[in-house]
N, C-alpha and C positions, 0 to 999 in steps of 0.2 A: 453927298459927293458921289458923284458916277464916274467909273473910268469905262473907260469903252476898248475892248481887247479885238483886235481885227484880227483873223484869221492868218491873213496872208502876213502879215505882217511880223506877228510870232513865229512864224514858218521862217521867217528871213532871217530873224532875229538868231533860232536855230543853228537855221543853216551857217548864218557867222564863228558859230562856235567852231572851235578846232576840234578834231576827230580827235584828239588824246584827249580832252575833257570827255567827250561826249563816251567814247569808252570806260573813259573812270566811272561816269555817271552809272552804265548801265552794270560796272563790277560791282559797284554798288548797292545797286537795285537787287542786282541777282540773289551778293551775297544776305545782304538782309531779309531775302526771303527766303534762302537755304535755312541762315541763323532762325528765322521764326519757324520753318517747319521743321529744324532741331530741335528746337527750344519745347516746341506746345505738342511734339507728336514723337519725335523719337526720342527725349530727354525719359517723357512718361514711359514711355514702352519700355525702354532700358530698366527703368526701376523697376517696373511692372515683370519682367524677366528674370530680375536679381531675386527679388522677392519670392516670385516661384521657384524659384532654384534657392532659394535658401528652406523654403518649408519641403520643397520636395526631397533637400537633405534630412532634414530634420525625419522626414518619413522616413524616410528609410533606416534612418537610423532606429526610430520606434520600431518599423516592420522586422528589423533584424533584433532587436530586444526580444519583440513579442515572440520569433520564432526560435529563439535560444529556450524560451519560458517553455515553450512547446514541447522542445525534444526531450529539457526536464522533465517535465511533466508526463508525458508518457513514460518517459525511464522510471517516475516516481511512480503513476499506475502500474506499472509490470513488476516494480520492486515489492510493493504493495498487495498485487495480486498474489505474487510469490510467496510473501509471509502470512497472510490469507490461508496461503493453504499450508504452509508448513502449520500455525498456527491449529487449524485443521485437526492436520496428521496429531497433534501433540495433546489437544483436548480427548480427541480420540481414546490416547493411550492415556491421560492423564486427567480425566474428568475435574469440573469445580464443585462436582456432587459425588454424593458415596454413592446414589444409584444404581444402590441394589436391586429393584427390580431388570435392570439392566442385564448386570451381573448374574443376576439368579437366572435368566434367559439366555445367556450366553453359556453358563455351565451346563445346563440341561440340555441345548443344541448339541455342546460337545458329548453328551454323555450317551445321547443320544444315537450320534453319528458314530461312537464304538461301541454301544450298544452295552455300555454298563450302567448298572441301575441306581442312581443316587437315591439314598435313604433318609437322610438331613442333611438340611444346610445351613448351619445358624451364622451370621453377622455380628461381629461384636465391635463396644465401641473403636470408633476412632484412636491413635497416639497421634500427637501433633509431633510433626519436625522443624526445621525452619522455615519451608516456604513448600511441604507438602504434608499430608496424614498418611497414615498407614491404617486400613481399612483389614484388618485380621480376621479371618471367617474359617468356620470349620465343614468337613464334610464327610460323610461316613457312605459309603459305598461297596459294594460289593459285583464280584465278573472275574472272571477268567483272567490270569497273567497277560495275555494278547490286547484286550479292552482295558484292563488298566494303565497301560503302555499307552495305548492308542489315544486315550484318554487325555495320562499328561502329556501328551505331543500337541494336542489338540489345545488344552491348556498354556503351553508356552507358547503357540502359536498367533493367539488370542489378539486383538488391536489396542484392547486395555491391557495396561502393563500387571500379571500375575504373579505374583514370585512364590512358588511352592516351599515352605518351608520344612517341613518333614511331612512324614505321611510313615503309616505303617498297613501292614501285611498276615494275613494270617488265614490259615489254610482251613476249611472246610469238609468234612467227613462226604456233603451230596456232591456230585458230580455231572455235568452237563456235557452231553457229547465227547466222555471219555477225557474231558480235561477236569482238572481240580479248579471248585470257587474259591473264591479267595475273596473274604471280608475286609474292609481297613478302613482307618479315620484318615485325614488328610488337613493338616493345617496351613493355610494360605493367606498372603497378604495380596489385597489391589491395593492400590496409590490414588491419593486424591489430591488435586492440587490446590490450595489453601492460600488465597493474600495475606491473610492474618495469621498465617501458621506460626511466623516467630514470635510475635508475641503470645500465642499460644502456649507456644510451648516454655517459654521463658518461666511464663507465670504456672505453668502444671510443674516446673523442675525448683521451681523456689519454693513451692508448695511442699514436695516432697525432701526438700534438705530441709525446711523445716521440720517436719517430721520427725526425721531421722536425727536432728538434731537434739529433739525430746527426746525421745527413746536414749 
């Protein structure tokens, strides 16, 4: 079956239609191709926006976690640093060793620098306490009242904790530059700091009630 469309004829046909059709027609037309380039092209892109804007929250919200973790975290190095060195300052004064030769360098510097003449130096053991030893050492020396001052100034001065316990005195017949020498022994504790000291000592003190308990 053929139909055959004449040109002019469709033109006429047209042209009979009333102008308010032919306007609907083209509202029509229009709108359906507004609706398809909403639909295929700015429907996507909207999502496509939301989407971004949703993960670009989300970043931020991570960016700002991350940079809270940050200021932590240096507040945590600086606090850190800090106890680093306090920690420091405290081994200093409080060794995890008896390190005696330390000690025995340290006294002769001072003895040195007042210019009295250490004669012995003996270290004897350890007493535990709870969570440090007492490191007890004796010294016999000999100088002038001015150097043995100078001496224990130098001594208390010290970066390891020293605690002079007694010491004695005792006067000299030879004479050096118009002053009196003066002999004496000197008994002193340093401090050692000990993890196991309480149970150290726990077990040195049941030791010795036992003892006493025979007796």
């Amino acid at each position: 079956m053929k139909i055959d469309i004449e040109p002019k004829g469709l033109v006429r046909k047209i042209e009979k239609i009333p102008q308010i059709y032919k306007a609907l027609v083209i509202v029509v037309i229009v709108l359906a191709i507004v609706g398809a380039l909403y639909y295929f092209i700015a429907v996507p892109q909207k999502e496509e926006r939301e989407k971004l804007s949703k993960e670009q929250t989300e970043l931020e919200k991570e960016v700002a976690v991350l940079r809270g973790i940050e200021k932590n975290l240096e507040k945590h190095r600086k606090e850190y640093a800090q106890m680093q060195e306090v920690l420091k300052d405290v081994t200093r004064q409080l060794p995890e060793s008896k390190d005696v030769p330390n000690l025995l360098r340290s006294i002769t510097a001072e003895s040195e620098e007042s210019r009295l003449k250490v004669k012995f130096f003996e270290p004897k053991d350890i007493r535990s306490k709870e969570f440090y030893g007492e490191l007890p050492f004796e010294i016999k020396y000999s100088g002038t009242f001015p150097m043995v001052a100078h001496f224990f100034n130098g001594i208390r001065k010290m970066e390891r904790i020293v605690n002079i316990a007694n010491f004695s005195l005792e006067s000299k017949s030879g004479q050096k530059d118009k002053e009196t020498i003066l002999e004496g022994t000197c008994s002193a504790v340093a401090y050692v700091y000990q993890k196991e000291g309480a149970k150290g000592a726990k077990g040195k003190t049941g030791q010795k009630g036992g003892k006493d308990e025979k007796k």
